[in-house]
C-alpha positions in Angstrom: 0.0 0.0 0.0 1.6 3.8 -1.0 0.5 6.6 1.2 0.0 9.9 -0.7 -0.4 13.4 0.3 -2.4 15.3 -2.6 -3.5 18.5 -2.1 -3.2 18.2 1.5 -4.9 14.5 2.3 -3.7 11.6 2.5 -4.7 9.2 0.0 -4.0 5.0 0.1 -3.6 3.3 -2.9 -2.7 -0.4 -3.6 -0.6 0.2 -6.9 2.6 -0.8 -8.2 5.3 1.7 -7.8 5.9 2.0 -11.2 2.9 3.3 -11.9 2.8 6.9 -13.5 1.6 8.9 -11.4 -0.5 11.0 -13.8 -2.6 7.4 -14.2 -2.9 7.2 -9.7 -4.0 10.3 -10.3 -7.0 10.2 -12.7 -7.1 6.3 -13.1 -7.3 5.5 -9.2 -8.1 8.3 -7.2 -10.4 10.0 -9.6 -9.2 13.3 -10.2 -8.9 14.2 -13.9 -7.9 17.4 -13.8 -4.9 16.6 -14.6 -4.3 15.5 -18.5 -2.6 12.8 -20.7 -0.7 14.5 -23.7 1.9 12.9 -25.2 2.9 10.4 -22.4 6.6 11.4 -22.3 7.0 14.7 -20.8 7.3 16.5 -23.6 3.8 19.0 -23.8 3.4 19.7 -20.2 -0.7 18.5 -20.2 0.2 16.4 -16.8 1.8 19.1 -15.2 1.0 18.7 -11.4 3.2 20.1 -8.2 5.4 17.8 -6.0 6.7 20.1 -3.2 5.6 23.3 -4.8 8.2 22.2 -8.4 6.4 21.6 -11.2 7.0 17.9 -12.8 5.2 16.0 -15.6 3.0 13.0 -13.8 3.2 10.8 -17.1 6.6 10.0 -16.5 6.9 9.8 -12.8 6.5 6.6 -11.1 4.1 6.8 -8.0 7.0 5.3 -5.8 8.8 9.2 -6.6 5.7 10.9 -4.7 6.1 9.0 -1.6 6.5 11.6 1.8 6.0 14.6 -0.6 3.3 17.0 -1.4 1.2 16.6 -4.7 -0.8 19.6 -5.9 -2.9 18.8 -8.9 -5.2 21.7 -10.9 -7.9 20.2 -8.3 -5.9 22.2 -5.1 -3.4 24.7 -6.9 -6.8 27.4 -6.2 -6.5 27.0 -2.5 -3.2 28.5 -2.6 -3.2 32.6 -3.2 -0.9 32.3 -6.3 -3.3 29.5 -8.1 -6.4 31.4 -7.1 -4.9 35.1 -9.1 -3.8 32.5 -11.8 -7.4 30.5 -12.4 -8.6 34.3 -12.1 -7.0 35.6 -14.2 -7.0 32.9 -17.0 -10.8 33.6 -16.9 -10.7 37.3 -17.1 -8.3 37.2 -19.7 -10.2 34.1 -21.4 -7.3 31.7 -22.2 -8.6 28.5 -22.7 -9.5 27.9 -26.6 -10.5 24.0 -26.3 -8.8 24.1 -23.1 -6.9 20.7 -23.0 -3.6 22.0 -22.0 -4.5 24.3 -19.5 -4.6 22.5 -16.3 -0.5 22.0 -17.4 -0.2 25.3 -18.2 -1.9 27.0 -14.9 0.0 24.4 -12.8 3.4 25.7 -14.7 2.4 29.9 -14.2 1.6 28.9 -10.6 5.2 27.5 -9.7 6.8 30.4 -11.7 4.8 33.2 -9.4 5.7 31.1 -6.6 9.3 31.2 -7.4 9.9 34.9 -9.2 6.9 37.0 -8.1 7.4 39.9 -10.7 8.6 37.7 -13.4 10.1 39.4 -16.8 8.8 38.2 -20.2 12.6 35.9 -20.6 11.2 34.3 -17.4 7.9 33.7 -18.5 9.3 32.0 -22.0 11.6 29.9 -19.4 9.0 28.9 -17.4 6.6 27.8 -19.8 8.0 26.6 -22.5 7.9 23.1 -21.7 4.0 23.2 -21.7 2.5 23.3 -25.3 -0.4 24.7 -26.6 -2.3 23.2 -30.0 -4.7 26.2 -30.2 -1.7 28.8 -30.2 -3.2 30.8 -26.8 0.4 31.6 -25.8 -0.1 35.6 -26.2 -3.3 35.3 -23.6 -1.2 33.1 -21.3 1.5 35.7 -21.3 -0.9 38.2 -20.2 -3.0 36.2 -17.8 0.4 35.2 -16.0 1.4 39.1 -16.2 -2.5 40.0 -14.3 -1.8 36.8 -12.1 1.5 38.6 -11.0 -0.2 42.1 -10.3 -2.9 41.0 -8.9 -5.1 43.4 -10.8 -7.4 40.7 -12.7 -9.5 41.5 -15.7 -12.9 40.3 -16.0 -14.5 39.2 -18.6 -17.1 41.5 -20.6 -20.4 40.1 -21.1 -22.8 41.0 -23.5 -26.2 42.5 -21.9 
């Protein structure tokens, strides 16, 4: 039996310890937030937290989460940082079809964590391991840039 800590409880799970973590995730526990892309870390879709560093769950094996703190998409809003993020990907309206952006939020919310005022070379650096098929990366830019100031846009509707 593996004992896991995800978003601050404890979760059992009778698995091997090979096992990706990205498939405990979704597969076992139930929390499918987080997203299968390519399956070897390359597009950043299964982008989850272990002790507050961002790493990609489809390569991980379960056995590497033990006695460490998983975030997925599910918890990042209970922190301050995640909450301005998710805010401010909706004010800006970032998600197209929206597949990668569990990855990508997960990826802006380690970088505000770790560089606060972050410059556009550390926004490039920070997330350009998470890929985006609909081409959003101009709206994620400025989404991550609100996130940072805290002064969140929100969306216009029509009346």
């Amino acid at each position: 039996m593996i004992v896991l800590s995800i978003n601050g409880q404890e979760s059992q799970v009778d698995v091997p310890d090979d096992m990706p973590l990205l498939w405990v995730l979704r597969d076992v526990i139930g929390l499918t937030g987080t997203k299968f892309g390519c399956g070897i870390a390359q597009c950043g879709a299964c982008t989850v937290h272990l002790d507050g560093q961002p790493v990609r769950s489809c390569v991980l094996p379960v056995s590497g989460a033990v006695n460490k703190n998983i975030t997925t998409i599910e918890g990042i809003g209970a922190t301050d940082v995640g909450k301005r993020v998710q805010q401010a990907w909706l004010g800006i309206e970032v998600a197209q079809c929206g597949y990668c952006q569990s990855g990508q939020i997960m990826s802006a919310a380690a970088l505000l964590t770790q560089t606060p005022q972050p410059t556009d070379a550390d926004i490039d650096r920070a997330m350009s391991g998470n890929l985006c098929r609909c081409g959003t990366y101009v709206r994620i830019r400025a989404a991550i840039k609100q996130a940072a100031t805290g002064q969140i846009t929100l969306p216009q509707t029509i009346a």
